[in-house]
ZADO-1210 file (C-alpha; in nm, 4 decimals, padded with zeros to 6 digits):
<atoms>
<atom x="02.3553" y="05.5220" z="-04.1070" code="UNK" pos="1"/>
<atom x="02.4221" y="05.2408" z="-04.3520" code="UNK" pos="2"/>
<atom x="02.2565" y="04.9304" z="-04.3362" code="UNK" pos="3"/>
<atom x="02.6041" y="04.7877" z="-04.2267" code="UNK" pos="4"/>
<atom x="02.5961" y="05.0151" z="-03.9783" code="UNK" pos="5"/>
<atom x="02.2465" y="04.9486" z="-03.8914" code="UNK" pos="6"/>
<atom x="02.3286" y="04.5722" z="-03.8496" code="UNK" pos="7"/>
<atom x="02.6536" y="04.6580" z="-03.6354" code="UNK" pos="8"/>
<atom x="02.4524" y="04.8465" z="-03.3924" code="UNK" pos="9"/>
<atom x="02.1870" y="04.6009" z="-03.2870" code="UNK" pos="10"/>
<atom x="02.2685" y="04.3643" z="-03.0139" code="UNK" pos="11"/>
<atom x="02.3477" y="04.0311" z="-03.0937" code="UNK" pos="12"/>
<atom x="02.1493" y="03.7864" z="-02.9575" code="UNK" pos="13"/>
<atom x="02.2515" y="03.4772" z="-02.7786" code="UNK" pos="14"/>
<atom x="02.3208" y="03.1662" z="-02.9688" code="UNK" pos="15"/>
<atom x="02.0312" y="03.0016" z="-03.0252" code="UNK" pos="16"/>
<atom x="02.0359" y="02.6422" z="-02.8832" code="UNK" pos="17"/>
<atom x="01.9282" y="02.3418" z="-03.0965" code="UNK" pos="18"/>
<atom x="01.5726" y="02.2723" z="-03.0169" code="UNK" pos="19"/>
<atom x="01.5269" y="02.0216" z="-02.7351" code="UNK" pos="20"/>
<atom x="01.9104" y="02.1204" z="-02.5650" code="UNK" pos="21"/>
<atom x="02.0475" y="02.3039" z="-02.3278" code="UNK" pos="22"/>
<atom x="02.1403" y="02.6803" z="-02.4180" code="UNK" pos="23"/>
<atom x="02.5629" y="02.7247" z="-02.5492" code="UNK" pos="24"/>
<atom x="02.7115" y="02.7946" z="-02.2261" code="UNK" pos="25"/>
<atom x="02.8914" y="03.1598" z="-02.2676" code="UNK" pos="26"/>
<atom x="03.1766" y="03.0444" z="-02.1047" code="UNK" pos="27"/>
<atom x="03.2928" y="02.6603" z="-02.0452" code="UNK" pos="28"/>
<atom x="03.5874" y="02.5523" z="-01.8695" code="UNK" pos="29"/>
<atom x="03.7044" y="02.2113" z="-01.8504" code="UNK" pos="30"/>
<atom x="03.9741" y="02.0393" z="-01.6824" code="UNK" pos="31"/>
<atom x="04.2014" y="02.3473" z="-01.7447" code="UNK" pos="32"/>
<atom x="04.5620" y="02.2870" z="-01.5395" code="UNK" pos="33"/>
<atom x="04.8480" y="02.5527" z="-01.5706" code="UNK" pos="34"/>
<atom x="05.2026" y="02.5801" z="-01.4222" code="UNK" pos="35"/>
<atom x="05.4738" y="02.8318" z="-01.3576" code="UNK" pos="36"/>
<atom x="05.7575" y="02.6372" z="-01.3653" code="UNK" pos="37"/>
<atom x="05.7307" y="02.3282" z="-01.1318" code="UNK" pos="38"/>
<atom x="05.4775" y="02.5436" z="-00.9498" code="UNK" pos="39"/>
<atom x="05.1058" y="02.4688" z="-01.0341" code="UNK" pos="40"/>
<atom x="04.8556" y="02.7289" z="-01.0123" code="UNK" pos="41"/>
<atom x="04.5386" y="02.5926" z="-01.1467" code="UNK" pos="42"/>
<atom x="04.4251" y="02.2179" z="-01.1094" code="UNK" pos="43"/>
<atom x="04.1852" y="02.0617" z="-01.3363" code="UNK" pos="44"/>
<atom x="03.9271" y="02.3539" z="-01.2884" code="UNK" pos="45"/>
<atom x="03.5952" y="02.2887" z="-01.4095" code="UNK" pos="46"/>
<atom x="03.2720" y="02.5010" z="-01.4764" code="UNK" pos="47"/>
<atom x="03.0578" y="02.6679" z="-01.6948" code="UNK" pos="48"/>
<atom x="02.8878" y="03.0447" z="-01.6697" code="UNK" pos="49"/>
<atom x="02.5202" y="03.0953" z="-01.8895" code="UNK" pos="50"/>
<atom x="02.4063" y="03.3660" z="-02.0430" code="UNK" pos="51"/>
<atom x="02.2430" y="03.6195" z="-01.8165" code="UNK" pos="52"/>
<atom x="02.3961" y="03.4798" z="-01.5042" code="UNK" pos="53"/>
<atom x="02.5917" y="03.6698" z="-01.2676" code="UNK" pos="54"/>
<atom x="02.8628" y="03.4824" z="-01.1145" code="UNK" pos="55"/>
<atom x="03.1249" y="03.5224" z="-00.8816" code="UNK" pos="56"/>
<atom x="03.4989" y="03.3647" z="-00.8607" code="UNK" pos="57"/>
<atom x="03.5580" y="03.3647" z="-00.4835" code="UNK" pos="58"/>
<atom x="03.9448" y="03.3611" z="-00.3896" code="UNK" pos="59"/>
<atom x="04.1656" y="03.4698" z="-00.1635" code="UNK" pos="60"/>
<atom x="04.4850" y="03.6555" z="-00.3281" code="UNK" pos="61"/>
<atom x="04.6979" y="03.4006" z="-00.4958" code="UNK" pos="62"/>
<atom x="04.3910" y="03.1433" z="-00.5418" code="UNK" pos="63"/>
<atom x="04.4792" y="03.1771" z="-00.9203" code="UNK" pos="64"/>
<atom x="04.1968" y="03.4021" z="-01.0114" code="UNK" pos="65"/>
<atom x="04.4022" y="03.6195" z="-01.2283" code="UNK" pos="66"/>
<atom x="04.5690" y="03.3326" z="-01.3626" code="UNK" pos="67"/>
<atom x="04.2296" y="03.2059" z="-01.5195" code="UNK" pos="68"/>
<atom x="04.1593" y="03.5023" z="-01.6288" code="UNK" pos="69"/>
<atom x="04.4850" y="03.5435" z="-01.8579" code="UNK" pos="70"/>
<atom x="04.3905" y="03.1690" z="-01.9637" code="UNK" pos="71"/>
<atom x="04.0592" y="03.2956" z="-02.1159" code="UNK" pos="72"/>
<atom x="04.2015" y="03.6129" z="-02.2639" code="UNK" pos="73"/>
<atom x="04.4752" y="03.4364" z="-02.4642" code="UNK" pos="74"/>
<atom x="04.7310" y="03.6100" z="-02.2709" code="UNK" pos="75"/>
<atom x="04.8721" y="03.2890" z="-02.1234" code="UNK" pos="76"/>
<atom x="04.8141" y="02.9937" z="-02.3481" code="UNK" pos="77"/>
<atom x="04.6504" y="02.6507" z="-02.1935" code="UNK" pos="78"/>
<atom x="04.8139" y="02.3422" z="-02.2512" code="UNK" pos="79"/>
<atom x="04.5735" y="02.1199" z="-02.0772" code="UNK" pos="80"/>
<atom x="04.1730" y="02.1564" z="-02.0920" code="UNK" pos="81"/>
<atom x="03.9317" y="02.3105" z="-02.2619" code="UNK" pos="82"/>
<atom x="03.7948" y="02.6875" z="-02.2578" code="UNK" pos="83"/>
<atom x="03.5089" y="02.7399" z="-02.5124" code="UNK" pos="84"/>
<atom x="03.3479" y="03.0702" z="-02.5283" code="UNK" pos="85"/>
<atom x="02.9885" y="03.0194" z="-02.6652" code="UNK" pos="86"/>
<atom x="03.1049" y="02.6810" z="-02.8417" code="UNK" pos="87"/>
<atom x="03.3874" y="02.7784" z="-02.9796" code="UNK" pos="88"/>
<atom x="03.7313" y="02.6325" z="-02.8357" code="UNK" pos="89"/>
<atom x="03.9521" y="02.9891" z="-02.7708" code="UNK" pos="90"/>
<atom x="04.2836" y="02.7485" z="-02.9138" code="UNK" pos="91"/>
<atom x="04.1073" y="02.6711" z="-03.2355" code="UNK" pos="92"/>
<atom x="03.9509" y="02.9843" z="-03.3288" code="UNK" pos="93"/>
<atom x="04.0626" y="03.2667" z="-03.1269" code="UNK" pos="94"/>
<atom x="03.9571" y="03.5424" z="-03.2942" code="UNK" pos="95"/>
<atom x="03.5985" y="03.4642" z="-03.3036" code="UNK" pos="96"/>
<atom x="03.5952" y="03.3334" z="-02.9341" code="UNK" pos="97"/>
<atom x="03.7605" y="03.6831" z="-02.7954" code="UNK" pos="98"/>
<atom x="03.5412" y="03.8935" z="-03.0067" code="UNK" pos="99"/>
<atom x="03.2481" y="03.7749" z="-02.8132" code="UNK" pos="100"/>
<atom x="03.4214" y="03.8633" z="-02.4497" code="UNK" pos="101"/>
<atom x="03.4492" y="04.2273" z="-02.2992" code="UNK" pos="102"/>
<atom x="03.7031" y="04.2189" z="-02.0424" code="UNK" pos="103"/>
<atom x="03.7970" y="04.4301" z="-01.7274" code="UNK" pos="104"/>
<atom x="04.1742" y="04.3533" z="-01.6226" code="UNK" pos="105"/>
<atom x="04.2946" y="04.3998" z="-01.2418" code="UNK" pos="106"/>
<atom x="04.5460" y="04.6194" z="-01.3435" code="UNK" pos="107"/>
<atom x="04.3960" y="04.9793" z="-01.4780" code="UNK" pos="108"/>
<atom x="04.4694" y="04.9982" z="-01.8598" code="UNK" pos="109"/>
<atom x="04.3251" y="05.3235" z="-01.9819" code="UNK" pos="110"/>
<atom x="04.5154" y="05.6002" z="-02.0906" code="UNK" pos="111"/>
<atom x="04.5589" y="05.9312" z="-01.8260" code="UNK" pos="112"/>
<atom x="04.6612" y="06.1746" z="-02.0581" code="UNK" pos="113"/>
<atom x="04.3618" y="06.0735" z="-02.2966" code="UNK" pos="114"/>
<atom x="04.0174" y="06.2097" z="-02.2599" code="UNK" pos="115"/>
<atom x="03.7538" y="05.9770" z="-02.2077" code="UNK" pos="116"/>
<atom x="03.6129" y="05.9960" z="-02.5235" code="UNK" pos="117"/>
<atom x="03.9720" y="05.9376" z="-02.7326" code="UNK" pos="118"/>
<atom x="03.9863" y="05.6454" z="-02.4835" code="UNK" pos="119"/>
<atom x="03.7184" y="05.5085" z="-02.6201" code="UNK" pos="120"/>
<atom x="03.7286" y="05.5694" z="-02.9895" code="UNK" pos="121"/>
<atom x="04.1006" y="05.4154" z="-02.9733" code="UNK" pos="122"/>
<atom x="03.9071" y="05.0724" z="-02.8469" code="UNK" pos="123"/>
<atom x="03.6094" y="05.1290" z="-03.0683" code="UNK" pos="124"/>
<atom x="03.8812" y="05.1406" z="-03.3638" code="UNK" pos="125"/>
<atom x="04.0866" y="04.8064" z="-03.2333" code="UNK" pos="126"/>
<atom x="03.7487" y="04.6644" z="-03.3008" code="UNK" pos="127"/>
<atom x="03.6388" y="04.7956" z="-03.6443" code="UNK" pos="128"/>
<atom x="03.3387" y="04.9877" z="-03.5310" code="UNK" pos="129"/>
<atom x="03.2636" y="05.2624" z="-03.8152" code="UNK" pos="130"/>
<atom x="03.2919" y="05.6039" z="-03.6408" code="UNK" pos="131"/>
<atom x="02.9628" y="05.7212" z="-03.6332" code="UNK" pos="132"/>
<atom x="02.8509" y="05.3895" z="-03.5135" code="UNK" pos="133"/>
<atom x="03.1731" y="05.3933" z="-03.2212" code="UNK" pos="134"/>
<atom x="03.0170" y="05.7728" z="-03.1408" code="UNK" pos="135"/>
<atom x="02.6562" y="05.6392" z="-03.0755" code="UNK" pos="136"/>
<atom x="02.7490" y="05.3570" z="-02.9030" code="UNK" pos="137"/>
<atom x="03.0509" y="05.5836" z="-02.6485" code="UNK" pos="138"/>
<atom x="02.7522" y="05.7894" z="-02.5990" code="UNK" pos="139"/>
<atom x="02.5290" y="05.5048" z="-02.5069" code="UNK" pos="140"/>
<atom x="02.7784" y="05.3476" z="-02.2493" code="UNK" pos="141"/>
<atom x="02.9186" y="05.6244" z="-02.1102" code="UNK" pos="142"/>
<atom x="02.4971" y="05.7266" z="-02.0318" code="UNK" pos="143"/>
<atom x="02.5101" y="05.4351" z="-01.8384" code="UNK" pos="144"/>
<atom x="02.7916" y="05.4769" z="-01.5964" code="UNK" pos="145"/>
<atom x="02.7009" y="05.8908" z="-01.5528" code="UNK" pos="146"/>
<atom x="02.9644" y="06.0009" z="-01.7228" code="UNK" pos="147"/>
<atom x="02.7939" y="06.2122" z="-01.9779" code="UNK" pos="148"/>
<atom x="02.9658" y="06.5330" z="-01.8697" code="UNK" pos="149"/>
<atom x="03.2720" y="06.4516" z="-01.8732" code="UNK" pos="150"/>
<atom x="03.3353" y="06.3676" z="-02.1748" code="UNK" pos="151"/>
<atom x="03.6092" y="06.5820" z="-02.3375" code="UNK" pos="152"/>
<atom x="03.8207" y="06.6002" z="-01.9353" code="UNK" pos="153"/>
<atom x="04.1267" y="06.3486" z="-01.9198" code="UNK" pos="154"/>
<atom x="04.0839" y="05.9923" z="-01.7339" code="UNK" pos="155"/>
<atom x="04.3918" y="06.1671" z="-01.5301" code="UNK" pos="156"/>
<atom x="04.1596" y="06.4292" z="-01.3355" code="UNK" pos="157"/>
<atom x="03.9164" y="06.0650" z="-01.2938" code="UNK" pos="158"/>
<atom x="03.8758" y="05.9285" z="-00.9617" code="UNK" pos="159"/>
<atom x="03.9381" y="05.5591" z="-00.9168" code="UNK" pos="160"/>
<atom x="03.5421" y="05.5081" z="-00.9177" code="UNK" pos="161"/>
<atom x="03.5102" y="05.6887" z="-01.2315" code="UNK" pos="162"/>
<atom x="03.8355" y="05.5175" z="-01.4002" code="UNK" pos="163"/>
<atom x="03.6508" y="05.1676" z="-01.3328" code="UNK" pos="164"/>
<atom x="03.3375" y="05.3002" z="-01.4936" code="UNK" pos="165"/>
<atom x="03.4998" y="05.3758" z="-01.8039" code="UNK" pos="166"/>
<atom x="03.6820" y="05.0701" z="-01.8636" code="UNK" pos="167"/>
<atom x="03.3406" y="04.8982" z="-01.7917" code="UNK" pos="168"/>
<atom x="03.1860" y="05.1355" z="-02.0454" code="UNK" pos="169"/>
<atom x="03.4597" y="05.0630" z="-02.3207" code="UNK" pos="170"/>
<atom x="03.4167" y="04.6943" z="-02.2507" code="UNK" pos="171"/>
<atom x="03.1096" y="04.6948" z="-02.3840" code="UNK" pos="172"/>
<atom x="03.1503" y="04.9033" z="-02.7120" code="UNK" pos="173"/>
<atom x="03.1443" y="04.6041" z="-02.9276" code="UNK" pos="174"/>
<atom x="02.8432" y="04.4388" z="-02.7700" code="UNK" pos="175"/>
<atom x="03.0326" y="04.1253" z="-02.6217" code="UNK" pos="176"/>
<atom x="02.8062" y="03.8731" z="-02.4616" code="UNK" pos="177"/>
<atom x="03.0248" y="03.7681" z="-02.2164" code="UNK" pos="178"/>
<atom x="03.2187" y="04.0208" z="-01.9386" code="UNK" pos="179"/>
<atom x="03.4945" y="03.9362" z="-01.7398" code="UNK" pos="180"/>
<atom x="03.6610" y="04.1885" z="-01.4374" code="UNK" pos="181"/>
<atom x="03.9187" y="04.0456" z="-01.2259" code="UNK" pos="182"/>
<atom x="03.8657" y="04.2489" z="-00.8948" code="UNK" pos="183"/>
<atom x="03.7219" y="04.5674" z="-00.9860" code="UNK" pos="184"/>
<atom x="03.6726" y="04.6693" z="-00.6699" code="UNK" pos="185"/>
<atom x="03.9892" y="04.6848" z="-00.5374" code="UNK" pos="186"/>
<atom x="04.0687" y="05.0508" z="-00.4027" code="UNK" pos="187"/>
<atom x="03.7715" y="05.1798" z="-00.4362" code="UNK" pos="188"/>
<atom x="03.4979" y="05.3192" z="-00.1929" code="UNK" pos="189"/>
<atom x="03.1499" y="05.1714" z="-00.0933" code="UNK" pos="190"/>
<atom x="02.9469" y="05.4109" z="-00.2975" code="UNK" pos="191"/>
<atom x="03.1769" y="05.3342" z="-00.6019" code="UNK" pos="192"/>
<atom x="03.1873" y="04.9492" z="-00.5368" code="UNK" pos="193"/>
<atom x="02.7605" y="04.9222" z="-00.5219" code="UNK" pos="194"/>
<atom x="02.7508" y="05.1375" z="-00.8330" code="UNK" pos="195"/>
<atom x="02.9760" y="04.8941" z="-01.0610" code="UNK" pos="196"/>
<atom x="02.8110" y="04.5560" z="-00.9049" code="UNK" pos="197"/>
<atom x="02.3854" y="04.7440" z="-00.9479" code="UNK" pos="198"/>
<atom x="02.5419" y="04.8582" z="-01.3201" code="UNK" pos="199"/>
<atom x="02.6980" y="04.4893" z="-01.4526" code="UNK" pos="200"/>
<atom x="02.4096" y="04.2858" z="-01.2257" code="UNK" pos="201"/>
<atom x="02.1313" y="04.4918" z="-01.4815" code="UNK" pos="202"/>
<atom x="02.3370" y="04.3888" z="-01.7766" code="UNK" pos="203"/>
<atom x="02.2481" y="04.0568" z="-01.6633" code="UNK" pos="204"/>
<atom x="01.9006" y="04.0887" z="-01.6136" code="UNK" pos="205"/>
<atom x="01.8300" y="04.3593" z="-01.8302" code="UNK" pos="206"/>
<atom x="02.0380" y="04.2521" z="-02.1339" code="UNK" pos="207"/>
<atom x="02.1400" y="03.8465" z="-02.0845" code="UNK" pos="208"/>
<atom x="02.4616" y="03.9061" z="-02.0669" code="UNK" pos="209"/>
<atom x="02.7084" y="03.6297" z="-01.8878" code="UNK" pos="210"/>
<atom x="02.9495" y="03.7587" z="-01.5813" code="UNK" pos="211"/>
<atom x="03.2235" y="03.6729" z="-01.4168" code="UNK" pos="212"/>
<atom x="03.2826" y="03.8582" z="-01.1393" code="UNK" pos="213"/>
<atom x="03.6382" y="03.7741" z="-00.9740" code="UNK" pos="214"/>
<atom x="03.6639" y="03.8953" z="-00.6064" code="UNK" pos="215"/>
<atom x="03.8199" y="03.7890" z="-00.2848" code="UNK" pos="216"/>
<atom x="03.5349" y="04.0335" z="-00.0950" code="UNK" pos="217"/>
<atom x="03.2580" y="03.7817" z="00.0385" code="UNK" pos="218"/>
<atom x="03.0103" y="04.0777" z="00.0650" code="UNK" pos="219"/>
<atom x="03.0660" y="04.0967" z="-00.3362" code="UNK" pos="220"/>
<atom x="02.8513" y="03.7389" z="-00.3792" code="UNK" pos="221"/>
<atom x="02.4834" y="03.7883" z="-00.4607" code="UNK" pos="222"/>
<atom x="02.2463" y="03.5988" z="-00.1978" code="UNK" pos="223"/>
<atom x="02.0683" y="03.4917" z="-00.5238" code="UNK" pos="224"/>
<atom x="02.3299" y="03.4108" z="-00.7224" code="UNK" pos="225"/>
<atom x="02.5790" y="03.2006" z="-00.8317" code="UNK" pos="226"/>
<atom x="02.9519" y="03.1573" z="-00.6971" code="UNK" pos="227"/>
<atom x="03.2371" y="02.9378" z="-00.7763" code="UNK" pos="228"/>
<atom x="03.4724" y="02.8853" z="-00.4722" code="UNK" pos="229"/>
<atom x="03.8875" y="02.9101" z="-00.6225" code="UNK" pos="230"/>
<atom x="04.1627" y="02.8368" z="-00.3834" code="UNK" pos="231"/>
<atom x="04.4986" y="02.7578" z="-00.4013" code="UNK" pos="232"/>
<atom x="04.4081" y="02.6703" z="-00.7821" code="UNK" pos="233"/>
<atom x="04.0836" y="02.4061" z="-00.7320" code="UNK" pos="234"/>
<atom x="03.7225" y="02.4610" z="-00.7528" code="UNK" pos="235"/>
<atom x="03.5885" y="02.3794" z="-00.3934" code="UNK" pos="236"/>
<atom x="03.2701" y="02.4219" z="-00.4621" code="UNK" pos="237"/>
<atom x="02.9742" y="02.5833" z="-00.7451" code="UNK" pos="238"/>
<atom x="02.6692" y="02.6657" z="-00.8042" code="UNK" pos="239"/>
<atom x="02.3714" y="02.8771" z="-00.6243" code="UNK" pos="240"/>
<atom x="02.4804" y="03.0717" z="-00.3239" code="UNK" pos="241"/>
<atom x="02.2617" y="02.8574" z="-00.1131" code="UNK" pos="242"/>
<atom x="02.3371" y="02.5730" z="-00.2298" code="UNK" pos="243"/>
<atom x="02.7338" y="02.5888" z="-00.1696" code="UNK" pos="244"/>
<atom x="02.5732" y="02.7321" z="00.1687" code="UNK" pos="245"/>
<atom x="02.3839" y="02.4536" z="00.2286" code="UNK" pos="246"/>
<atom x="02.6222" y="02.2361" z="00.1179" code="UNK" pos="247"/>
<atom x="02.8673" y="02.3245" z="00.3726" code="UNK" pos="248"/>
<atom x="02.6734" y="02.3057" z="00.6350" code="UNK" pos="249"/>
<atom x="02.7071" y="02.6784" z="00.6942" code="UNK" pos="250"/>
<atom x="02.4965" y="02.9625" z="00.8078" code="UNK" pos="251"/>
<atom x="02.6087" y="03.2104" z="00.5897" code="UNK" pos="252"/>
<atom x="02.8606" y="03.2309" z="00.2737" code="UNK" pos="253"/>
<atom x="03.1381" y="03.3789" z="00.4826" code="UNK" pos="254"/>
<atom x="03.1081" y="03.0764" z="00.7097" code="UNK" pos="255"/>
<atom x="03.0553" y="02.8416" z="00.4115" code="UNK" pos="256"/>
<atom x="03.3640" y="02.9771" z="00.3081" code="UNK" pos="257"/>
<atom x="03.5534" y="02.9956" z="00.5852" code="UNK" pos="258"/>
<atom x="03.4486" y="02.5624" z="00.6212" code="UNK" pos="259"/>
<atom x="03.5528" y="02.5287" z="00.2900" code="UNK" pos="260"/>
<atom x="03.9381" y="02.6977" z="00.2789" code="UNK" pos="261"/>
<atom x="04.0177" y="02.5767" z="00.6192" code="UNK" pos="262"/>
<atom x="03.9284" y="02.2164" z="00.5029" code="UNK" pos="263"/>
<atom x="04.1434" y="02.2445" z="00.2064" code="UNK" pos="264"/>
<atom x="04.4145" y="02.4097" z="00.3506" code="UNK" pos="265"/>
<atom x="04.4317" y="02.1252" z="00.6435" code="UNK" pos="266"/>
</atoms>
């Protein structure tokens, strides 16, 4: 391995924080507004995710979840706001802001008639990753998510399960420090669903990195946690789980939640 290599294969750390500040938030939204037409979607939403926190966007289908997410990924472009990924405003520098995000769309993007692996390289190679370095690192991911054996078989014979775990595997081929999925649930069965949220909740513990988890399945929000509360385009409420509880006046998040839609839908 060259030492270029060497250097491309050892996690980056997070950005070190000036000394007597807060740590760069990995993701930073601020006053971000977007429209369809006359019809608004997202109003002035507000918050910020850290590294190594797991947090979840809460929202019922339509909140504007998706939305948001497009906003971050450059695939819409935001006309109002901010959205800085570590620092860095995503309209100003946008190459350097999206190279530090892994991303998980709603929508299933690999290719069936590809095997995993060829999957995999074809991202590795989007992102410059030499090929012995995109090799060690396929192997290392795909470790992770149990899909050692099944390597050379086409994402086509794949389950659902299995088709989430490898786009959460190729995700993370070029070390991002930041990971988005937009319901990545959906479809799939309880076994399947526990597996992804243990696998991405380590990464935070184990490995710092920020999450945001977008979900509209209450039982998806970490007791310890955080969760931001999206519907029909505002933030209701954010921060720890038992504090938006408490807040509310609630027993429980469901019920918290349940207070907090019914209010703003009054």
């Amino acid at each position: 391995m060259t030492q270029q290599d060497a250097n491309l294969s050892t996690p980056l750390p997070p950005p070190a924080a000036p000394r007597g500040r807060a740590p760069t938030a990995a993701l930073e939204i601020a006053e971000v507004s977007h429209a369809f037409g006359a019809r608004e979607v997202l109003r002035r939403v507000s918050f910020a995710i850290h590294p190594g926190e797991f947090t979840v966007l809460l929202g019922l289908n339509g909140a504007g979840k998706t939305t948001l997410f497009s906003l971050i990924t450059r695939l819409y472009d935001h006309r109002t706001g901010s959205i800085r990924i570590f620092g860095t405003e995503i309209k100003e520098h946008p190459s350097e802001a999206l190279a530090a995000i892994g991303v998980v769309f709603q929508q299933p993007t690999l290719d069936l008639d590809l095997t995993l692996t060829q999957n995999l390289r074809y991202h590795a190679a989007l992102h410059g990753l030499p090929r012995r370095l995109a090799a060690e690192r396929i192997a290392r991911e795909v470790a992770r998510v149990d899909l050692s054996d099944r390597l050379r078989q086409k994402v086509r014979q794949f389950s659902g399960g299995q088709r989430r775990r490898v786009e959460i595997a190729r995700a993370l081929l070029h070390q991002p420090r930041l990971l988005l999925l937009d319901e990545p649930t959906v479809g799939l069965d309880i076994a399947s669903r526990q597996f992804l949220l243990e696998h991405v909740r380590r990464l935070c513990r184990e490995e710092g990195l920020g999450v945001l988890w977008a979900t509209h399945l209450i039982d998806e929000v970490d007791p310890e946690g955080r969760v931001i509360v999206l519907h029909q385009g505002r933030v209701l409420a954010q921060g720890a789980v038992g504090e938006v509880v408490a807040a509310a006046g609630a027993s429980s998040m469901r019920a918290a939640f349940d207070a907090l839609t019914r209010g703003a839908s009054a």
